[in-house]
C-alpha positions as CSV (number, residue, x, y, z in Angstrom):
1,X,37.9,-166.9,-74.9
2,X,38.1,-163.6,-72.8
3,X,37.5,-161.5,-75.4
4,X,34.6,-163.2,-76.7
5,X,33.3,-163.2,-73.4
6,X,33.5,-159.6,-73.5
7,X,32.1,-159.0,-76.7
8,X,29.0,-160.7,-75.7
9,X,28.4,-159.5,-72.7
10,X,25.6,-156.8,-73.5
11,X,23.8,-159.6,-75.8
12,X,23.8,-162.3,-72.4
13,X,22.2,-159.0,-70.5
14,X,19.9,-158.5,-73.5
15,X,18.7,-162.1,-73.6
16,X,18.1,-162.9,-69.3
17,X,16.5,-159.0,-69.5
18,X,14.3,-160.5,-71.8
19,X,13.9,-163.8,-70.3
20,X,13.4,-161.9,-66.5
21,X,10.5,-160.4,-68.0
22,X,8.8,-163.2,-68.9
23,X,9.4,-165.5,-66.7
24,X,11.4,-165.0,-64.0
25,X,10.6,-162.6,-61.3
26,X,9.1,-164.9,-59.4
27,X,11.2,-168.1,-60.1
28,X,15.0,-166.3,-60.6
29,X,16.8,-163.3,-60.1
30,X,17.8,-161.1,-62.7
31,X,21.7,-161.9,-62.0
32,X,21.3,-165.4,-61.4
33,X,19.5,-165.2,-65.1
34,X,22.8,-163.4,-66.4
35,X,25.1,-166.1,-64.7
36,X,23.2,-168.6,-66.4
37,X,23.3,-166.7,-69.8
38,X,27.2,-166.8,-69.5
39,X,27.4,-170.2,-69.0
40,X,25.2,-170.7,-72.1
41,X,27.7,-168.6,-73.9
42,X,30.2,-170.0,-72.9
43,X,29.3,-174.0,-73.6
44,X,28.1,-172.0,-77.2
45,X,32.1,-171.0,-77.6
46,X,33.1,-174.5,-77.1
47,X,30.3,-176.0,-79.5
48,X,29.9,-173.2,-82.5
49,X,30.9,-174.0,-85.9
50,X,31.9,-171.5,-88.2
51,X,31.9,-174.0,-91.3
52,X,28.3,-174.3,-91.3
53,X,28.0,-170.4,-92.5
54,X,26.2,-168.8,-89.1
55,X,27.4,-165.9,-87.0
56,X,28.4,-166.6,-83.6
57,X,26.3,-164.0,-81.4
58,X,23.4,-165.9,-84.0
59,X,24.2,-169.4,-82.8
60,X,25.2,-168.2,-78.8
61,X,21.5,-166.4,-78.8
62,X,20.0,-169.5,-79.2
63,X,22.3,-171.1,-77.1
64,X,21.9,-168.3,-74.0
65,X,18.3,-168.5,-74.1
66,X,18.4,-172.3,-74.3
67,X,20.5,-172.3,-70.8
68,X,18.3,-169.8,-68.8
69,X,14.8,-171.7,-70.1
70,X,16.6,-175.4,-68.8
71,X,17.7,-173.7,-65.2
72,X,14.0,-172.2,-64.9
73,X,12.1,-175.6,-66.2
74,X,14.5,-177.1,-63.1
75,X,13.3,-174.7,-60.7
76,X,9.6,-175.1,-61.8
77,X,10.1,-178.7,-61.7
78,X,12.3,-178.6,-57.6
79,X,9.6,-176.3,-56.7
80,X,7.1,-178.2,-54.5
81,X,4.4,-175.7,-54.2
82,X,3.7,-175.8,-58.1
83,X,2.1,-178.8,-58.9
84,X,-0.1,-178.5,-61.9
85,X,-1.5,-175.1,-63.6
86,X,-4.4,-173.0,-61.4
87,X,-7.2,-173.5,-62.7
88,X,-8.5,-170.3,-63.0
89,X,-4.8,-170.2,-65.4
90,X,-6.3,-172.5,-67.6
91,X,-10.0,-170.6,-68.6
92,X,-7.9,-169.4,-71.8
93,X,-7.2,-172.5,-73.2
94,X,-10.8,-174.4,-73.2
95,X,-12.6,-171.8,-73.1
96,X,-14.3,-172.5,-69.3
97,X,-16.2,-169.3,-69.6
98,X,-18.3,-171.1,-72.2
99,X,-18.9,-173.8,-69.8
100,X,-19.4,-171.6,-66.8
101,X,-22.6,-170.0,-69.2
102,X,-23.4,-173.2,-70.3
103,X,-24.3,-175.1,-66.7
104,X,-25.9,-172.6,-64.6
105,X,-26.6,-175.5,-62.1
106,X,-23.2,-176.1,-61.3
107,X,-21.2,-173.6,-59.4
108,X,-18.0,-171.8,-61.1
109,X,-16.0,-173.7,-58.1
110,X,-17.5,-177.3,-59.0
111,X,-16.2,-177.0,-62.6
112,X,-13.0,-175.8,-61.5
113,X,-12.4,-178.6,-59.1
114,X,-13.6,-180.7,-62.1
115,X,-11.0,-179.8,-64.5
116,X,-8.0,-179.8,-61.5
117,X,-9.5,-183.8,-61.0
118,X,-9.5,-184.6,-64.9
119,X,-6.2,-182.7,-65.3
120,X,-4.7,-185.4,-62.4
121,X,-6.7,-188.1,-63.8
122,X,-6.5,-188.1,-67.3
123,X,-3.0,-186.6,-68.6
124,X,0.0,-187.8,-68.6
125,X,3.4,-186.5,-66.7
126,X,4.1,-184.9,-70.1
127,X,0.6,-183.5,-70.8
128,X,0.4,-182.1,-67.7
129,X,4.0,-180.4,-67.8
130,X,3.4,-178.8,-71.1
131,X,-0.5,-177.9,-69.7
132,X,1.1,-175.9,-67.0
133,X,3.9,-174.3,-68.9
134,X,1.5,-173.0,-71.5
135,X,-0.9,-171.8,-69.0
136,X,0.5,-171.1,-65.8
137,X,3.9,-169.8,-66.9
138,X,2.4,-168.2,-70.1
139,X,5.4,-170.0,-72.0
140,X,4.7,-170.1,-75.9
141,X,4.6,-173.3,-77.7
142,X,8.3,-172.4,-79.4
143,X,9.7,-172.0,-75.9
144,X,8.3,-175.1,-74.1
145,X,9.6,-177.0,-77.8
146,X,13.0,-176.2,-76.5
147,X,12.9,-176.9,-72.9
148,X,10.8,-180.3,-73.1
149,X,13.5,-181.5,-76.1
150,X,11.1,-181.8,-78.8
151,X,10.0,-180.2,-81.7
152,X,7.4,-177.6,-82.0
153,X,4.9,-179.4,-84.1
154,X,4.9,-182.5,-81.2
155,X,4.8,-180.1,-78.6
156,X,2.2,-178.7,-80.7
157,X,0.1,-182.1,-80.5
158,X,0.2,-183.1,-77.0
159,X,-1.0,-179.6,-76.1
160,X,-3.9,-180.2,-78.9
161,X,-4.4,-183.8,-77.4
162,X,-4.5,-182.4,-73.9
163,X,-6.6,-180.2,-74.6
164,X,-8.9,-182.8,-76.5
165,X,-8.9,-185.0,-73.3
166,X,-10.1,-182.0,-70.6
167,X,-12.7,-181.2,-73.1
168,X,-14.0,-185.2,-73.2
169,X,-13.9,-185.3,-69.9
170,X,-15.9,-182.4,-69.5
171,X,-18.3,-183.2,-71.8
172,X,-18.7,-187.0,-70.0
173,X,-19.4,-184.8,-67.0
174,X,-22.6,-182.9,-68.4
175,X,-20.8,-180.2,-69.5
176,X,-21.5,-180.0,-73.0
177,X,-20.5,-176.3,-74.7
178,X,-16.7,-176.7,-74.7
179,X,-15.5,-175.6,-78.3
């Protein structure tokens, strides 16, 4: 067990070096990351399967990564002071600056306030989770997949769904050229 501890070492650093730079500087330290990795490794030791024809450092990649991304979605989650995405986060993914052009008559702080309310209003715990993991943690689709437990294509969905549901509600609110 030592020695495979050993051996893998430099691929935990690899993987929580790569991890830190995505997402946790502001959430996790680098070596709190790397504690985390090793625990991953180690629970991949006690699960891999060598019958089923994949390398180890393969199958305790997947398995590192998988640990740091569960200890950050807990911290996001414990952390009181982040409730749902900024809005200003969110401009990317419905394209607000279409809206903004599109109603002159309503101030670029009224529409944001809109969206925050029909964010609250209108998703769902889950919705909203995988909202402000897209957007305000700039997690890709693959990565949230893994934290929320489900596959990519129905992580996939909610965010299109979500996504659907901000833009109705927009549009019920006069704001019509949301593509």
């Amino acid at each position: 067990m030592e020695k495979t501890i050993l051996e893998n070492r430099q691929l935990v650093k690899k993987i929580a070096g790569k991890c830190f730079k995505k997402y946790g500087n502001y959430l996790m330290e680098f070596d709190d990351m790397v504690s985390i990795g090793f625990i991953g490794l180690i629970e991949a030791m006690g699960k891999f399967d060598a019958s089923r024809g994949n390398k180890f450092p393969t199958y305790a990649a997947y398995r590192i990564k998988g640990a740091i991304l569960d200890e950050t979605m807990k911290l996001l989650k414990s952390n009181s002071k982040i409730k749902f995405m900024s809005l200003e986060d969110l401009e990317a993914g419905i394209l607000i600056s279409t809206a903004l052009s599109a109603a002159s008559e309503i101030s670029k702080r009224e529409i944001l306030s809109l969206i925050d309310k029909i964010i609250k209003e209108n998703l769902n715990e889950l919705e909203g989770e995988i909202i402000n993991l897209k957007y305000k943690t700039d997690l890709p689709l693959k990565d949230i997949s893994k934290i929320k437990r489900l596959s990519r294509g129905r992580v996939s969905q909610i965010h299109k769904k979500a996504l659907l549901k901000i833009k109705e509600s927009l549009k019920s609110n006069g704001i019509t050229e949301v593509e």
